[in-house]
N, C-alpha and C positions, 0 to 999 in steps of 0.2 A: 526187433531192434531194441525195445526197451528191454526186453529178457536178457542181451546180451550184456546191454547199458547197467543193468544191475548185478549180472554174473563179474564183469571184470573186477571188481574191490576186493571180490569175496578170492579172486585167484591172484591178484598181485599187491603187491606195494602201491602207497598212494604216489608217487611219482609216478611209476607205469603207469598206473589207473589213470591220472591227469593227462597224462600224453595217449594213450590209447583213447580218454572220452573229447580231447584235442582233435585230431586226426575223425572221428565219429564226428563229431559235431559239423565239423567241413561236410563232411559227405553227405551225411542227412540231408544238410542245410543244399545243397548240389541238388539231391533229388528233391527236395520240396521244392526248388525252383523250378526246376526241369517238368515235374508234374503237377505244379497247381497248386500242390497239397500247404496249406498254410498251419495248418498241425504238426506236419513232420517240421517246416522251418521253425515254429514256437519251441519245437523238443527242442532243436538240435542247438536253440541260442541258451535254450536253458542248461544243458548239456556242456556246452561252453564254458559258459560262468561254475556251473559246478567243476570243472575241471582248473579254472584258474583257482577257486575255493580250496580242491584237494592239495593243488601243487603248494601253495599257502601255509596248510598247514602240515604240509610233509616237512617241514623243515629245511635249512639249506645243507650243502654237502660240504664234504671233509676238508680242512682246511690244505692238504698236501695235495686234492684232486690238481690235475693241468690245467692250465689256462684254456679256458675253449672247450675244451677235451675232457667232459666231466657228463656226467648224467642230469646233473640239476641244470646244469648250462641248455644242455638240449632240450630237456623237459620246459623250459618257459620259452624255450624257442619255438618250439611245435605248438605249443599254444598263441603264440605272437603269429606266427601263421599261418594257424586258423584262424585266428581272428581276421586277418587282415584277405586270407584267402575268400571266409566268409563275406566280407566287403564287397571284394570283388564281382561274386558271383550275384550280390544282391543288386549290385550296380547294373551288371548286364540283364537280370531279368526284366527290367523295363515294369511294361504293366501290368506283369502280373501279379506284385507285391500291391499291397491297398496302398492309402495314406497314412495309416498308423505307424504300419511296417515300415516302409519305405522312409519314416523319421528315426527311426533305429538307429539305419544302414551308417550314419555318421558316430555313432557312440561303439558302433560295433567296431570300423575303422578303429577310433581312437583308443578304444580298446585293443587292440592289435597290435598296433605303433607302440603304446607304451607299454606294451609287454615287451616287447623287441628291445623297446631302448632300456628298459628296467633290466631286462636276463644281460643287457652285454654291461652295462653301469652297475650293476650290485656286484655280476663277476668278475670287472675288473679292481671294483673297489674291495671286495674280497680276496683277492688275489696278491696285488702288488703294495708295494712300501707308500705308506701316508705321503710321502712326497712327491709321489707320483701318480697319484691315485685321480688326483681332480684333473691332471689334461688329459691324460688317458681316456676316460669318459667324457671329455669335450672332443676329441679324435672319434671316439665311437660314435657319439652324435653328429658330428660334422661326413664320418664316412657312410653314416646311413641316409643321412638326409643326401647326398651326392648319387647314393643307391638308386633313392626313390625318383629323383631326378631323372638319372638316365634310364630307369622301370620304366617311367610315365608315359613316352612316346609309344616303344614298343607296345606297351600292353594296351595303348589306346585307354588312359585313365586317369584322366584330369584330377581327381580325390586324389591320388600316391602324391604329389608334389607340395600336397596340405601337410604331409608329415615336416614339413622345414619351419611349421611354427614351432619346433622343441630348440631350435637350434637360440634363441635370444635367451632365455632361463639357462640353458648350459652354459651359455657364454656369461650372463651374469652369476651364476655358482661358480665358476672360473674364475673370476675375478675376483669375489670376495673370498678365496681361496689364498689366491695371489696376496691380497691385502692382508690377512692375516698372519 
C-alpha cells in the first residue's frame, strides 16, 4: 500500500493524486479498523491530510468549467468524503481505537464537513455573478446541513447532525453581505 501511495504522483496530476490518496485513505482507514491495525489507521489519516495538501496546491480549475460538473469540484469532494466517511467508520469501531485516537475522530469529522462545505462555497463563489454569490453559499449550507439531518437517523449517527454548527457563520456572512 505505501508502494502504491507513492507510485500514484509519479503517474498522475495532483488533483487525481488527491482524489485517488482520498478514496485510499477511507479504505486503509476501513481496514485498520476492521483488523486492529493502528498503523495502517495512522497511514491512512496521514494519507488524508496529504491529499487535502496536494488538492491545495494543485490549484483551482478553469473559470468556463460547469457548475458542479468540473474535476476540481469532485476532487474536494472525494476528499470531504473521505473524511467524513473516515469518521464514520472510526465511530463504529468502538474499542478498538485507544483514547488518543478516538480524540481525533471529531477533527477528522470537522475535517470532512468543511471540505464539503468549502468544495460547494468556493465553487459556487467561483462560478456565479458577485450578487449572487453570498446566498447561494448560504443555500448550500442550509441544504447540507438539511443532508445531514435526514443522514443522521438512517445511518444511526448522532456526530452528522453536529455539521449544523456551520449554519450560524453562513447566516452571519449573509448578512453582512446584505449590509454592504
Amino acid at each position: 500500500v505505501v508502494f502504491a501511495t507513492i507510485a500514484i504522483p509519479l503517474a498522475l496530476d495532483h488533483r487525481w493524486t488527491a482524489a485517488c490518496w482520498a478514496i485510499e485513505a477511507a479504505g486503509v482507514y476501513w481496514i485498520g479498523a476492521r483488523q486492529n491495525a493502528w498503523l495502517a489507521r495512522a497511514f491512512a489519516l496521514v494519507v488524508e491530510s496529504g491529499a487535502g495538501m496536494v488538492f491545495v496546491l494543485s490549484g483551482v480549475g478553469a473559470a468556463d468549467d460547469p457548475l458542479f460538473a468540473n474535476a476540481f469540484f469532485a476532487g474536494a469532494l472525494l476528499i470531504a468524503l473521505s473524511g467524513i466517511a473516515t469518521a464514520w467508520i472510526a465511530d463504529r469501531a468502538g474499542s478498538t481505537l485507544n483514547p488518543g485516537e478516538r480524540s481525533l475522530v471529531p477533527l477528522v469529522f470537522e475535517w470532512g464537513v468543511l471540505w464539503w462545505l468549502a468544495a460547494g462555497g468556493f465553487e459556487l463563489v467561483r462560478q456565479l455573478p458577485r450578487a449572487e454569490e453570498v446566498h447561494a453559499v448560504l443555500a448550500w449550507v442550509v441544504a447540507s446541513v438539511a443532508l445531514a439531518l435526514v443522514l443522521a437517523r438512517p445511518l444511526s449517527w448522532p456526530r452528522l447532525p453536529g455539521a449544523g454548527i456551520a449554519l450560524l457563520p453562513a447566516m452571519a456572512v449573509a448578512a453582512m453581505g446584505d449590509f454592504e
